[in-house]
One Martini backbone bead per residue (centre of mass of N, CA, C, O) as a GRO file, in nm:
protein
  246
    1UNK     BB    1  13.292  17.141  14.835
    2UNK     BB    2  13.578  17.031  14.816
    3UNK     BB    3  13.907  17.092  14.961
    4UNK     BB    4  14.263  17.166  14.896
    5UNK     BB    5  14.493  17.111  15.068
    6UNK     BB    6  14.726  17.332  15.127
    7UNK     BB    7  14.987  17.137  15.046
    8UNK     BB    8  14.912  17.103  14.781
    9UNK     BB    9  14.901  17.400  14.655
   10UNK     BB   10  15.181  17.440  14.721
   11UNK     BB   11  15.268  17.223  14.486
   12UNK     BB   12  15.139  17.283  14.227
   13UNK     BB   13  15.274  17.607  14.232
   14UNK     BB   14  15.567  17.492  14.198
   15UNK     BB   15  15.507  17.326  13.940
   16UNK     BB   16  15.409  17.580  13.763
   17UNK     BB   17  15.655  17.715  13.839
   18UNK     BB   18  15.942  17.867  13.773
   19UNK     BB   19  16.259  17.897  13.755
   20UNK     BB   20  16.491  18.079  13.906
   21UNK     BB   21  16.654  18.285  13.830
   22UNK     BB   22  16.989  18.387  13.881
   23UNK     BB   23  16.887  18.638  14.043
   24UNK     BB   24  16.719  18.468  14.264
   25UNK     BB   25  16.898  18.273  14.379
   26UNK     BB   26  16.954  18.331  14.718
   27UNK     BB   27  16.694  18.493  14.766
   28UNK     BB   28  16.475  18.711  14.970
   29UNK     BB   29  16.121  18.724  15.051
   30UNK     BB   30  15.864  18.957  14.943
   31UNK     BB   31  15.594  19.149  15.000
   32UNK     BB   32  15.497  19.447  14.820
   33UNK     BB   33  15.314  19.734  14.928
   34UNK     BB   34  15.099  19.963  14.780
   35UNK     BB   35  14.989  20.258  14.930
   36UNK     BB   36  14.670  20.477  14.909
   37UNK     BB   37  14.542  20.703  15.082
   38UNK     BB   38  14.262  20.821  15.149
   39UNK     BB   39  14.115  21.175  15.202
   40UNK     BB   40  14.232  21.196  15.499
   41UNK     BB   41  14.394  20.892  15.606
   42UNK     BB   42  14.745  20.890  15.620
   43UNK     BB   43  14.754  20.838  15.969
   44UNK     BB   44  14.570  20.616  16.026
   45UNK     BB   45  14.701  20.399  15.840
   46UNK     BB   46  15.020  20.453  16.000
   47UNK     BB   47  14.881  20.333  16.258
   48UNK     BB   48  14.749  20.070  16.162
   49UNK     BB   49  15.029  19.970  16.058
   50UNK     BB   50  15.181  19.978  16.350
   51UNK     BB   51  14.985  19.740  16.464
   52UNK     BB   52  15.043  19.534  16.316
   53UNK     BB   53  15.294  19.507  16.338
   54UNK     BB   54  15.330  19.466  16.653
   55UNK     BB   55  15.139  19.237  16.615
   56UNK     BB   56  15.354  19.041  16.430
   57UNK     BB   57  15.550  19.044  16.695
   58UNK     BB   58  15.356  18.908  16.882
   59UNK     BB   59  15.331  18.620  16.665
   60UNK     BB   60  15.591  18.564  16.529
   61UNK     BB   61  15.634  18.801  16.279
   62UNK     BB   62  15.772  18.967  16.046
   63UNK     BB   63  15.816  19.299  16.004
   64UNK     BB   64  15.780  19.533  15.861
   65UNK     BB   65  15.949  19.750  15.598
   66UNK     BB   66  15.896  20.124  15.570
   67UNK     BB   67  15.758  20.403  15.378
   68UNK     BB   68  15.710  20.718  15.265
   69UNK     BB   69  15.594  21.007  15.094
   70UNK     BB   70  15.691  21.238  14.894
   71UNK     BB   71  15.762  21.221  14.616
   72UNK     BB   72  15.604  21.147  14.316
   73UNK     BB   73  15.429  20.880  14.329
   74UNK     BB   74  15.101  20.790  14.436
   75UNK     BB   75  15.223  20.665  14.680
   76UNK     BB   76  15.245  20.670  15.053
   77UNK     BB   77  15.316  20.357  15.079
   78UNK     BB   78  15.601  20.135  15.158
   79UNK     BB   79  15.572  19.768  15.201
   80UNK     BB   80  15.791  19.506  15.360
   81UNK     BB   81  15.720  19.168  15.348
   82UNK     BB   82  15.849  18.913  15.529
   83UNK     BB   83  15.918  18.552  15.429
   84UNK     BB   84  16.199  18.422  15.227
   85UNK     BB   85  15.960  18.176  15.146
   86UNK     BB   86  15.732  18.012  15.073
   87UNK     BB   87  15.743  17.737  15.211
   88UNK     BB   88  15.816  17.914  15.499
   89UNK     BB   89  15.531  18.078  15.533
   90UNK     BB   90  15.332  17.835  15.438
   91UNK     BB   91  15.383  17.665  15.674
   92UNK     BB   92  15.201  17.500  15.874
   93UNK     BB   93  15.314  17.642  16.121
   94UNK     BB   94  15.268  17.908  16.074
   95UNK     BB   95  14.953  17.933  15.953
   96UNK     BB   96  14.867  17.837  16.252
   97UNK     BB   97  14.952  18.086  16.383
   98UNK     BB   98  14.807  18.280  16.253
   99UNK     BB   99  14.529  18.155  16.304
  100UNK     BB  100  14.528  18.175  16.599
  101UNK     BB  101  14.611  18.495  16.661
  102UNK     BB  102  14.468  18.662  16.494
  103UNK     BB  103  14.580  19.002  16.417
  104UNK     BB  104  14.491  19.140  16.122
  105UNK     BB  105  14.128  19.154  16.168
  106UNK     BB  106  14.078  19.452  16.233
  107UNK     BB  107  14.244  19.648  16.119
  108UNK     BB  108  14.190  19.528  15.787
  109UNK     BB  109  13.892  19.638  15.788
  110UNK     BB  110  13.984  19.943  15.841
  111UNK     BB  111  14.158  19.956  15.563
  112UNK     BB  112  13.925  19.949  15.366
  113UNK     BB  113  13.828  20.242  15.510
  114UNK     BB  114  14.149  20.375  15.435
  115UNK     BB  115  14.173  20.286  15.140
  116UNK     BB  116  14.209  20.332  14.772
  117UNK     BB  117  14.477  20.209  14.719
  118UNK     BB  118  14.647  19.831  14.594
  119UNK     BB  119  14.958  19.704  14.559
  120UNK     BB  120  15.100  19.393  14.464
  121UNK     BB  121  15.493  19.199  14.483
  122UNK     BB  122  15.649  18.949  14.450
  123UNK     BB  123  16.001  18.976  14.571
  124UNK     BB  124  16.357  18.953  14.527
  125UNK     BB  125  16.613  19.021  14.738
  126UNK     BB  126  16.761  19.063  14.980
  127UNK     BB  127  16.886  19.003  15.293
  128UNK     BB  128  16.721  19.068  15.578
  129UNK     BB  129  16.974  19.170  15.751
  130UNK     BB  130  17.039  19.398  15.503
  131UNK     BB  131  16.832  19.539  15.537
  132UNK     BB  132  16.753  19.639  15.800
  133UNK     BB  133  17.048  19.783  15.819
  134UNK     BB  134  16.975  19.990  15.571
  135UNK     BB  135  16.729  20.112  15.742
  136UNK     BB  136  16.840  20.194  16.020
  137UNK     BB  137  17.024  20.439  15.839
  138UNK     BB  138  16.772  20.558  15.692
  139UNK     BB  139  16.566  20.875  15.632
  140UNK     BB  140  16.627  20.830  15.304
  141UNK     BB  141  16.476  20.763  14.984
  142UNK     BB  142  16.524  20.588  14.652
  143UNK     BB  143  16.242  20.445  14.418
  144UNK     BB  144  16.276  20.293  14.147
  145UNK     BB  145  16.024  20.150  13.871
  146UNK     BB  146  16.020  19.848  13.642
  147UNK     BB  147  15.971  19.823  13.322
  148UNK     BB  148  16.026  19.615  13.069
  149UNK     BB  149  16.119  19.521  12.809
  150UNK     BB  150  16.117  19.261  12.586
  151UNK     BB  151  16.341  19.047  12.683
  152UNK     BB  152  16.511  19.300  12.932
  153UNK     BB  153  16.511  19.168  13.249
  154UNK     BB  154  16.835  19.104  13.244
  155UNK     BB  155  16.960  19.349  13.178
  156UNK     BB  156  16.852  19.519  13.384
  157UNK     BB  157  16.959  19.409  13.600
  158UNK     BB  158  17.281  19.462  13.515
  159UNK     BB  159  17.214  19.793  13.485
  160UNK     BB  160  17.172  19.799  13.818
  161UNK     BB  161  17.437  19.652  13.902
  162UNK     BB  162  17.629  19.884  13.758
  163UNK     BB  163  17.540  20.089  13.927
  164UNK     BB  164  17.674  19.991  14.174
  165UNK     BB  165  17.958  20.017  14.084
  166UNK     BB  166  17.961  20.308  14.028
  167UNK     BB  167  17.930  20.401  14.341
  168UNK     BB  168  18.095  20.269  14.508
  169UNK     BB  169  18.362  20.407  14.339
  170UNK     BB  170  18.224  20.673  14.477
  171UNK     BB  171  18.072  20.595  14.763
  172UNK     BB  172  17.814  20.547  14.735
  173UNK     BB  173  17.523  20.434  14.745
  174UNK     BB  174  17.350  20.101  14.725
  175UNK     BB  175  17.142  19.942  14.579
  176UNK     BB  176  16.827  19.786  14.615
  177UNK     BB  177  16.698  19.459  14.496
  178UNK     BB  178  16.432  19.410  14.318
  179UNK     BB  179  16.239  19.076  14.172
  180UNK     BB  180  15.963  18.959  13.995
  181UNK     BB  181  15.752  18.695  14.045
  182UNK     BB  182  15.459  18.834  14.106
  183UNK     BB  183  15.209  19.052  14.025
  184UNK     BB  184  15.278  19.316  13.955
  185UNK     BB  185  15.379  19.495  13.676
  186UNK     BB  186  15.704  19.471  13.798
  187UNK     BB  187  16.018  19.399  13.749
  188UNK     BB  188  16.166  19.616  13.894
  189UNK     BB  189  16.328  19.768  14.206
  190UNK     BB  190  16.486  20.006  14.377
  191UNK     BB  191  16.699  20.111  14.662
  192UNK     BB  192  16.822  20.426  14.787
  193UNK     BB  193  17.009  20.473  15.132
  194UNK     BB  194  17.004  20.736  15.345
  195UNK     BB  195  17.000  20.953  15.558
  196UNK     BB  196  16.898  21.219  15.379
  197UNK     BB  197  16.895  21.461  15.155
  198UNK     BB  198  17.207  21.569  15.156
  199UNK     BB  199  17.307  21.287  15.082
  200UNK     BB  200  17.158  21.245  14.804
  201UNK     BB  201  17.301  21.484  14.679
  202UNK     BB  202  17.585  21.497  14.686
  203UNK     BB  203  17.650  21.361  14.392
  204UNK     BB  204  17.675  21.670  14.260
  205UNK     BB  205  17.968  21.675  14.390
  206UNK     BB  206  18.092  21.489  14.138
  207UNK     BB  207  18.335  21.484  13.898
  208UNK     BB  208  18.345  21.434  13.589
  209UNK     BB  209  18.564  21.259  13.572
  210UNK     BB  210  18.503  21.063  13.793
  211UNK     BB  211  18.202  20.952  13.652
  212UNK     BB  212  18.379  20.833  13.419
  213UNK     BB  213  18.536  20.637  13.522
  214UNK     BB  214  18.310  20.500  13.721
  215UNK     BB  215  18.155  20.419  13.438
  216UNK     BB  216  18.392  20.265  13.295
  217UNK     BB  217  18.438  20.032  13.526
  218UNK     BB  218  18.117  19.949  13.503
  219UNK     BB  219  18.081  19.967  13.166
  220UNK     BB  220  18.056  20.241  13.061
  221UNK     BB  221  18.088  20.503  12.831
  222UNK     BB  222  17.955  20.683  13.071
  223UNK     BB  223  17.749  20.942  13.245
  224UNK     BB  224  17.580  21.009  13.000
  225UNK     BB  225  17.502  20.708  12.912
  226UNK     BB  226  17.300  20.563  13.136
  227UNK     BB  227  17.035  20.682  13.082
  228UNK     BB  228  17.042  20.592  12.749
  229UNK     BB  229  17.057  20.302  12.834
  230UNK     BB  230  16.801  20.255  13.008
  231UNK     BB  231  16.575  20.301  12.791
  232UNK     BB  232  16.610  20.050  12.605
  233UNK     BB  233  16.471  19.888  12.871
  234UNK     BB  234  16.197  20.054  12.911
  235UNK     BB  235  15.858  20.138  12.951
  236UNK     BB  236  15.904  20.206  13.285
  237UNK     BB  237  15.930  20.489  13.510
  238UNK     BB  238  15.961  20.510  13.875
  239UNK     BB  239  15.979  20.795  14.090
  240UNK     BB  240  16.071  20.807  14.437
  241UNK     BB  241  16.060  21.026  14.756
  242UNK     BB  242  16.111  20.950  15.082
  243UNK     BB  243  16.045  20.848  15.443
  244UNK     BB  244  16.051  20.753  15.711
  245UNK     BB  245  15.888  20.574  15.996
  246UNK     BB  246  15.882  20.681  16.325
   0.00000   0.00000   0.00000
């Protein structure tokens, strides 16, 4: 059977992909994967997973941005790997270096024997080097991962957004939004960047005049209808507090 040269796919899948939502346009592509190591295999994962990073900065390849799961949702590991844009990833030249390198195929091999799930989501997120940024200054993670009512996508968006106004106004880190492109069933998620557990409580400590006036500038009724305004637009909702990767 005649394969299909690498640039028809690419050009064929660019034709039949929809059009960037206005949330996506001049955003940066990531591929998102989702790790739940073997029971009692969460170690070599994190090893193999840094030999590899290890190796695609030595192959010329952005290297993936890690957190590790504390408590909350089923996975292990969150790993952000840059991207740019499909365009950028797969054009001939990466391509061929990463084929010409081959760095990633002993650990990946080994990854299949010591992990037990992994979901994977292409997401439009910030710039790469504002997230990096906020990931070098962090050692606690708040992440939450959201399915979204039909047709409430784009509001969905606006409502994670609003709460970045909200934070702001309180002087709170905001998150960070990714968008799904592809791949798994999470319509949007956000990271909220910590320095540590401390820093993510302080929140408790901000007067409800405070919490209301930041939500009513915001956009919101009040700070107690944020959560039930949030709930009208989705229809699953996972929380993960995670922490850096050392």
């Amino acid at each position: 059977m005649r394969k299909t040269p690498l640039p028809l796919i690419i050009v064929l899948s660019l034709i039949v992909r929809p059009w960037p939502s206005v949330a996506q346009q001049g955003r940066y592509l990531y591929k998102a994967t989702l790790v739940q190591a073997a029971p009692g295999k969460i170690l070599e994962v994190i090893d193999l997973f840094q030999t590899i990073s290890n190796e695609m900065k030595q192959a010329g390849t952005q290297a993936p941005l890690w957190m590790r799961h504390s408590q909350g949702d089923r996975w292990d590991l969150l790993l952000l790997f840059p991207m740019g844009s499909y365009g950028d990833y797969y054009g001939r030249e990466k391509v061929g270096r990463r084929d010409t390198n081959e760095p990633l195929s002993v650990p990946a091999q080994k990854l299949k024997q010591d992990v037990s799930w992994q979901e994977d989501v292409f997401v439009y997120g910030p710039p790469l080097q504002e997230l990096r940024k906020a990931f070098d200054a962090a050692g606690f993670f708040h992440v939450e991962m959201f399915q979204s009512l039909p047709g409430k996508q784009a509001e969905l968006y606006r409502e994670r957004d609003q709460e970045n106004l909200y934070s702001r106004a309180l002087k709170q880190p905001e998150n960070l939004i990714f968008v799904r492109d592809q791949g798994a069933a999470w319509d949007l998620f956000t990271i909220g960047c910590f320095r540590d557990l401390k820093h993510y409580a302080e929140a408790a400590d901000v007067s409800q005049k405070d919490q209301d006036a930041a939500a009513k500038a915001a956009g919101f009724e009040s700070a107690s209808q944020i959560g039930p305004y949030l709930r009208t637009l989705i229809s699953l909702h996972h929380d993960t507090l995670a922490v850096a990767v050392k």
